[in-house]
C-alpha positions as CSV (number, residue, x, y, z in Angstrom):
1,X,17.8,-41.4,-5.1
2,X,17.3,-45.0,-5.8
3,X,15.3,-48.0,-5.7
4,X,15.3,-49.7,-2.2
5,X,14.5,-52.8,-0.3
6,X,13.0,-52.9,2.7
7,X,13.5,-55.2,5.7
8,X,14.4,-54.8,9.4
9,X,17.5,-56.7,9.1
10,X,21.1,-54.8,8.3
11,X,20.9,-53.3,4.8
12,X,22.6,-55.4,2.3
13,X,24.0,-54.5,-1.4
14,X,22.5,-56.2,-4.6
15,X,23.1,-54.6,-8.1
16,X,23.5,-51.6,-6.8
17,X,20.4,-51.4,-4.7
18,X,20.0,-51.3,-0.9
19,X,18.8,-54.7,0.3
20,X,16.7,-54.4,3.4
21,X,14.2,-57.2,2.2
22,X,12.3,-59.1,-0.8
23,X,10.1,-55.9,-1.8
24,X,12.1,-53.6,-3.8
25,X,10.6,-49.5,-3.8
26,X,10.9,-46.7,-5.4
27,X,10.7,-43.2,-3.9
28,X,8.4,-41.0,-4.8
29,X,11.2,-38.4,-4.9
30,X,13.1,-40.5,-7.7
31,X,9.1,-40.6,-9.2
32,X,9.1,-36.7,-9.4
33,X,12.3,-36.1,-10.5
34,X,11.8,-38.5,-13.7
35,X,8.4,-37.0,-14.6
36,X,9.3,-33.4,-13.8
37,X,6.4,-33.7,-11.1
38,X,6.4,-31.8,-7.9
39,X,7.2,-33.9,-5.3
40,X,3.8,-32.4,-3.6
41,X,2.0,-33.5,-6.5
42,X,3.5,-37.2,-6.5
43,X,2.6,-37.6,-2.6
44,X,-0.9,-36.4,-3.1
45,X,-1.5,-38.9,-6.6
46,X,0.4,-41.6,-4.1
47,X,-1.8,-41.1,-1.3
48,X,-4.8,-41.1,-3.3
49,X,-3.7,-44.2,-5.0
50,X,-3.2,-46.1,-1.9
51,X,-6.5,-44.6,-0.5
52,X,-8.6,-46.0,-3.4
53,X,-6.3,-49.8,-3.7
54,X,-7.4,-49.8,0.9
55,X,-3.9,-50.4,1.5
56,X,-2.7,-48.2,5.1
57,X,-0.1,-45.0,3.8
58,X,2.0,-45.7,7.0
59,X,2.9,-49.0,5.0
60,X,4.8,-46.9,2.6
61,X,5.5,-43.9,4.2
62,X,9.4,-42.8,4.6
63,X,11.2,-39.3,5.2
64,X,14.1,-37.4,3.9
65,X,15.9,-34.3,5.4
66,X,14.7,-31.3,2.8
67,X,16.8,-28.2,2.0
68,X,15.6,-26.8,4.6
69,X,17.2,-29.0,6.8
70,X,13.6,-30.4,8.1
71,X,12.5,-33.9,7.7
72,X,9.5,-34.3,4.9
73,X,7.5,-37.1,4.0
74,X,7.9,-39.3,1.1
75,X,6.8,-42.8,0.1
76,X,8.3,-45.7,-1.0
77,X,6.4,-47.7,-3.1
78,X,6.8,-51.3,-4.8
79,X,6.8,-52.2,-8.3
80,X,3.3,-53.5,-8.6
81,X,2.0,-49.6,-7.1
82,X,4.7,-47.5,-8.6
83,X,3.2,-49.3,-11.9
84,X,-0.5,-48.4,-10.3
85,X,0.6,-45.1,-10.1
86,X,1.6,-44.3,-13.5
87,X,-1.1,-45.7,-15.1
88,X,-2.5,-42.7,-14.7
89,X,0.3,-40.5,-16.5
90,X,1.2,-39.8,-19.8
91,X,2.3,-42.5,-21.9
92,X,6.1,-41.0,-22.2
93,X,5.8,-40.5,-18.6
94,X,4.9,-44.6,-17.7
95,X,8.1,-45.2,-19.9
96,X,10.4,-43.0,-18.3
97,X,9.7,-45.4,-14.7
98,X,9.7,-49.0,-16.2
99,X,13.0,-48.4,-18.0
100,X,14.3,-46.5,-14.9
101,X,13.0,-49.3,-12.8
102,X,14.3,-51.7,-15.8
103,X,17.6,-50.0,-15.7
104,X,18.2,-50.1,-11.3
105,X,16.8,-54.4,-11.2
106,X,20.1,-54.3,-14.1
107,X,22.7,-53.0,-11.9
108,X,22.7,-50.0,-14.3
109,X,24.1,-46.5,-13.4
110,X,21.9,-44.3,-11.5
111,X,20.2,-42.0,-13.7
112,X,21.2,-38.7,-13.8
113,X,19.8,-35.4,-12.5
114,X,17.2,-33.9,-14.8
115,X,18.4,-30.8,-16.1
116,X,16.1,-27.6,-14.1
117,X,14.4,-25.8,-17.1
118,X,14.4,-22.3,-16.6
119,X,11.7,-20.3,-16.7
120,X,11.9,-17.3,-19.1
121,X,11.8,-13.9,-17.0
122,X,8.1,-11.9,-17.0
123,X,7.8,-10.1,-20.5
124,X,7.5,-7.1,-18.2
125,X,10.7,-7.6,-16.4
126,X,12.5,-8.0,-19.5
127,X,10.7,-5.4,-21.7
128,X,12.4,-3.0,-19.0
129,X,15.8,-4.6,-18.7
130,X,16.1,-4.4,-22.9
131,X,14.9,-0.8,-23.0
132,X,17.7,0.1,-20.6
133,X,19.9,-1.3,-22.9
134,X,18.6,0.3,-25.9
135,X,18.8,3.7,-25.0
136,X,22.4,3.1,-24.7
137,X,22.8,2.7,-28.5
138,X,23.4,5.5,-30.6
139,X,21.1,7.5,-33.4
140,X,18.0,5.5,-32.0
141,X,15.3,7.7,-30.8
142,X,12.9,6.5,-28.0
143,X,10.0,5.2,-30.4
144,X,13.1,3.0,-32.2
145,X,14.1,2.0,-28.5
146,X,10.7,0.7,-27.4
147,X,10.3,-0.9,-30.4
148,X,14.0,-3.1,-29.8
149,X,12.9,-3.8,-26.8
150,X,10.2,-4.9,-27.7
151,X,11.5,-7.5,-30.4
152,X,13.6,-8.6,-27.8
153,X,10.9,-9.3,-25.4
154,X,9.1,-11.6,-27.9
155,X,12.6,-13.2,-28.6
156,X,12.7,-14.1,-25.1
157,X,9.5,-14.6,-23.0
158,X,7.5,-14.7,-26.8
159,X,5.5,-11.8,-25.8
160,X,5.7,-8.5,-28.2
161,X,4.5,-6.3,-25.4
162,X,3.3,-3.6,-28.0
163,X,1.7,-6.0,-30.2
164,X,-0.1,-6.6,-27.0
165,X,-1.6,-3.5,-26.3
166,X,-2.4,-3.0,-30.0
167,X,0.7,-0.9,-30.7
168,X,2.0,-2.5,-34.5
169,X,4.0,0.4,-35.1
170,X,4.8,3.3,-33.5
171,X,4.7,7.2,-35.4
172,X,8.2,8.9,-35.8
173,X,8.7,12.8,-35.4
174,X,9.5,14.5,-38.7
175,X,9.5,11.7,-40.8
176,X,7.5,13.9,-43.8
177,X,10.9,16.0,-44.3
178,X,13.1,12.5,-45.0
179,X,13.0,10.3,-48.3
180,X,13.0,6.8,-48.5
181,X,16.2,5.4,-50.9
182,X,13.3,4.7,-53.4
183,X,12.3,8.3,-53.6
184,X,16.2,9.4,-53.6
185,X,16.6,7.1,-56.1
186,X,13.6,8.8,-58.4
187,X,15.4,12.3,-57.9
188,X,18.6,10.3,-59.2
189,X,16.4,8.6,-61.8
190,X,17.8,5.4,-60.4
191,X,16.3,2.2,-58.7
192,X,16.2,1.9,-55.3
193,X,19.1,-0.7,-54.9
194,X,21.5,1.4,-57.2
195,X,20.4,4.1,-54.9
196,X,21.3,1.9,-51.4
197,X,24.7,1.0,-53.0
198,X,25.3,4.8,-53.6
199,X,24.8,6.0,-50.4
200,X,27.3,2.3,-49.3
201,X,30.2,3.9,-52.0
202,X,29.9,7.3,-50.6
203,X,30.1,6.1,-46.9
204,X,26.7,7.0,-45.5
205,X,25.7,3.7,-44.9
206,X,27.1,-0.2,-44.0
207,X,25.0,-2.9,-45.2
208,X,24.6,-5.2,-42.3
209,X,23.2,-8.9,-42.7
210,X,20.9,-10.4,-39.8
211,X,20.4,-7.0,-37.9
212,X,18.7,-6.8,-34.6
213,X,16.8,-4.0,-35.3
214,X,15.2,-5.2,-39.0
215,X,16.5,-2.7,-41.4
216,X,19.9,-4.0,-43.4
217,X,21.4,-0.9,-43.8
218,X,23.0,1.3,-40.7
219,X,24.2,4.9,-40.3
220,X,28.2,5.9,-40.5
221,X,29.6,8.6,-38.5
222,X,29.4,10.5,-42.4
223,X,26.0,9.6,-42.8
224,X,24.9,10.4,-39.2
225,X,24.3,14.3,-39.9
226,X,22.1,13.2,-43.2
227,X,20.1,9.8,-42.2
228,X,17.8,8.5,-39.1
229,X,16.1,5.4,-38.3
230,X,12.1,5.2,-38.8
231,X,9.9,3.2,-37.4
232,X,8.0,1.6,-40.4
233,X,4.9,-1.2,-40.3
234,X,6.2,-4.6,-42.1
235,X,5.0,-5.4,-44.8
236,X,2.5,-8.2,-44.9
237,X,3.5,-9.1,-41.7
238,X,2.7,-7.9,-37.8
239,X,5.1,-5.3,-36.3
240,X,7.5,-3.0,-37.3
241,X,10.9,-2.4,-38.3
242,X,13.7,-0.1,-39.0
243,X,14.5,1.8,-42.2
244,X,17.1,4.0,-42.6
245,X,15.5,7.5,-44.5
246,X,17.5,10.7,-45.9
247,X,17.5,14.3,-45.0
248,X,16.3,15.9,-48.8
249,X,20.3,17.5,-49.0
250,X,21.6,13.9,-49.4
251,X,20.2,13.8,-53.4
252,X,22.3,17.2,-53.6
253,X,25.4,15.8,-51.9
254,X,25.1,11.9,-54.0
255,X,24.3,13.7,-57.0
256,X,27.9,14.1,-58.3
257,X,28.7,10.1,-57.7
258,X,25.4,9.3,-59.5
259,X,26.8,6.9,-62.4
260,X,24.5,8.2,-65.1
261,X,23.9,12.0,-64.5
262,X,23.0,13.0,-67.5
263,X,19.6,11.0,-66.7
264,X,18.5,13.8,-64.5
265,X,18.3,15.7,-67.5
């Protein structure tokens, strides 16, 4: 769309403007694209602006042929009440249609096509599509699923449907019978990282940065008989997260690869 003059004699060319007259207009479609109004909107602000200034809407009135392949209304309006307009918008807004109107008077290249934003999908939508997904990845139970989707949901729609419902973290079956790398490490008489790093030497584990799931660490095809993921509560912070924890048979099988052994003593 673009700025146009209107006159009853044969359109003309000026600057890259139709010349129909001496009053140069400006759609209201143009208007709503460089807002990000709905046109809908921009015709009822226009009409009510012409209503309270007493000048006739037929004046101004002018159609275009919508997707639909119907004709719609529109208006064409001239500097002075495409400034009127405005007024009432946003300050960044009232820019946006001087310098476009600044730009068209110039000869200047009409403006481009506002890029459509799109709209994130409904957190339910998504919660579903990500927990399909989920249970396709291995050594997760359902709890671990939910909780992926779940952190996916907030990355997209920035919903945490569980947080929603009050659900920080979620209780895994069995988790009483596995030990944390802190508590391996005690057994080993070792800290908790020299413990990690064990179980990385002896092939139980891969440390992976940035993981989707929260916890650094995930199970190899050795380690997979040994080790599951838990759902654990973050600390000082809302949610949960992964953590990798150990059948009580992994201190018996790390034992021998322990660096100082002789500490167990």
């Amino acid at each position: 769309m673009t700025l146009t003059i209107k006159r009853a004699s044969t359109p003309a060319t000026q600057n890259g403007l139709s010349v129909v007259g001496s009053a140069q207009t400006m759609s209201s479609r143009e208007i709503a694209e460089l807002t990000g109004k709905r046109h809908d909107n921009v015709v009822r602000d226009v009409e009510k602006m012409l209503n309270d200034v007493a000048e006739p809407l037929l004046k101004f009135e002018g159609s275009y042929i919508g997707a639909d392949n119907t004709s719609r209304k529109c208006y064409n309006l001239p500097q002075n009440l495409t400034f009127t307009l405005v007024a009432g918008y946003r300050a960044d807004l009232r820019l946006k249609i001087i310098n476009r109107w600044m730009e068209l008077e110039s000869g200047a290249a009409p403006a481009p096509k506002p890029a459509r934003k799109r709209r994130p999908p409904a957190f339910d939508v998504a919660y579903r599509r990500l927990l399909s997904v989920a249970a396709t990845l291995p050594n997760f139970d359902e709890n671990q699923q939910r909780l992926m989707a779940a952190r996916g949901t907030h990355e997209l729609c920035g919903v945490n449907p569980l947080e929603l419902l009050g659900a920080v973290s979620l209780p895994a079956p069995d988790e009483s019978n596995y030990l944390t790398p802190t508590q391996i490490g005690e057994k080993l008489h070792m800290h908790a990282r020299a413990a990690n790093q064990l179980l990385v030497d002896q092939g139980y584990q891969i440390r992976v940065d940035n993981s989707a799931v929260g916890s650094p660490y995930e199970l190899t095809e050795k380690g997979a008989p040994f080790g599951r993921m838990f759902d654990t509560t973050r600390k000082h912070g809302k949610g949960s997260q992964q953590q990798l924890k150990w059948k009580p048979g992994t201190v018996y099988a790390l034992r021998p690869f322990a660096k100082t052994p002789e500490a167990a003593l």
